[in-house]
N, C-alpha and C positions, 0 to 999 in steps of 0.2 A: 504494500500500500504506500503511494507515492504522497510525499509533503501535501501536495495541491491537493488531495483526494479528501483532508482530513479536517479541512477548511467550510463552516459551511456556506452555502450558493451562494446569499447574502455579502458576508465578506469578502470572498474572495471577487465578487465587483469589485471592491475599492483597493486602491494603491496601498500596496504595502504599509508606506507607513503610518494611514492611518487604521489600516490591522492591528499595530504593532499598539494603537493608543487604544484602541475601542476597552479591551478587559480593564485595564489598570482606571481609562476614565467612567466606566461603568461601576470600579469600585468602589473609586472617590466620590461617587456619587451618592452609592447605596449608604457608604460610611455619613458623608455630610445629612442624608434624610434620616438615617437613622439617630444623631448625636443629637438634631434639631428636634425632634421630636419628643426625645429625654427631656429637654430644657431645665428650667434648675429644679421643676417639680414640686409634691408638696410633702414630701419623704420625712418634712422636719414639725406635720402635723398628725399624731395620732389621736387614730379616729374609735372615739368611746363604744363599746359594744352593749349597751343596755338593753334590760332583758326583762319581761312582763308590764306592768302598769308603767316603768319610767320608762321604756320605748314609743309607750303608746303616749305619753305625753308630752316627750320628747318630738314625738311626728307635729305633733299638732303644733306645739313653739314653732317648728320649722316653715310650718305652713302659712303660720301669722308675721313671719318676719317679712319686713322691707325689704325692699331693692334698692334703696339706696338710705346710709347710717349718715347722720348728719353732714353732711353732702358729698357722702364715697359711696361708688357705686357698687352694687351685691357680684361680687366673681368669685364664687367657690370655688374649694380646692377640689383637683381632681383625682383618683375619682369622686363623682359624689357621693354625699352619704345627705340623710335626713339629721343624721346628730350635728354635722358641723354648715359651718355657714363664714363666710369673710366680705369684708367689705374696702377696698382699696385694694393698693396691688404690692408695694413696697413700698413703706411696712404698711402693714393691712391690720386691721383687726376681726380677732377670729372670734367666733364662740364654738362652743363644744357644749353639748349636752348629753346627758347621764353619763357624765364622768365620775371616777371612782371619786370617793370622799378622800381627800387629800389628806396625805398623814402628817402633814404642817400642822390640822387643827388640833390633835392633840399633842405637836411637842412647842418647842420654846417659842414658835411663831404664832401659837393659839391667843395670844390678846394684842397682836398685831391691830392696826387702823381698821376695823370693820364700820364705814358707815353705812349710814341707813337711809335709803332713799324710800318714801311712799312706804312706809314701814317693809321692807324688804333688806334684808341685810346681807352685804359684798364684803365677804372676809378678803382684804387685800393684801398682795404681797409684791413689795420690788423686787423686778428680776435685774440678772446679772446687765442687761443691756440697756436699763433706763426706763423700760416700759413697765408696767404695773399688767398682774395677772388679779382679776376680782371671782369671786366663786359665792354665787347666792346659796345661802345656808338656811336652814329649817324648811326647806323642801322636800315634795315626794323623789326629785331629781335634782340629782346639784349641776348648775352650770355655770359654765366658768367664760367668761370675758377676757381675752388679752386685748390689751392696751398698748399700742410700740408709744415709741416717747419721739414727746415734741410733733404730734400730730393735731391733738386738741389742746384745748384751754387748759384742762382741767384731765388727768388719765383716767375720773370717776364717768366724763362726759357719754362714752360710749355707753358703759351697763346701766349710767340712770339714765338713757335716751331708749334701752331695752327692756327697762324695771318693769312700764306697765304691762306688757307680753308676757313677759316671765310669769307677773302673780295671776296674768289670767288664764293662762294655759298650763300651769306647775302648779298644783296644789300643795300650799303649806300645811 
């Protein structure tokens, strides 16, 4: 079986060396759709598994949320889920709902700033990067609010602009 034989009909139309380019530029190609498509992801949002009445009330939060949080538009992470929801793109604020009960509230960060918006109460905590994590507490489902920093006025602005949702759709 001769070189030319092993070539198929298609290429061996074309001049040599663009033979010689087709594989290696069909690589770079498959490589470039494939890396663009990864993007940076949302790999660094875990998505809460809640299970009996907090899912079911969990759905229902999700259904009452905005599409747009004090003037950032709603662009979830993907894939979707009904427990998480985000609003902006970087930095964004996320919520997550029926999240585990955080073990901060019982060690040395339990009398941490909790305040109370519309009597609902956001146990708060500073994260390493300046944004503030809120988690509404005495609920059938705890859910938590990230806040990045230096986005709003205020890093309470986000969960008390979602306070009334929360108490109507999460039964305390």
């Amino acid at each position: 079986m001769d070189r030319e034989s092993r070539i198929p009909k298609a290429l061996a139309a074309l001049p040599a060396p663009v033979r010689w380019l087709a594989l290696p530029l069909a690589l770079t190609c498959t490589v470039v759709v494939l890396v663009g498509s990864w993007g940076p992801g949302d790999a660094d949002i875990e998505v809460p598994q809640p299970s009996g009445r907090a899912a079911d009330y969990c759905r229902a939060l999700a259904a009452a949320l905005p599409q747009e949080l004090l003037g950032h538009p709603r662009e979830d992470p993907s894939p979707a889920s009904p427990y998480v929801a985000a609003w902006g793109d970087s930095p964004r604020t996320v919520l997550r709902c029926g999240i585990d009960r955080p073990e901060e509230l019982d060690g040395e960060h339990a009398k941490d700033l909790s305040p109370t918006v519309d009597d609902l109460t956001w146990w708060s905590q500073k994260l390493s990067d300046g944004g503030y994590r809120f988690v509404a507490t005495m609920r059938a489902a705890y859910v938590e609010v990230t806040s990045p920093p230096g986005v709003y006025g205020s890093p309470l602005d986000p969960a008390a602009a979602l306070t009334p949702l929360v108490k109507a759709n999460i039964p305390g």
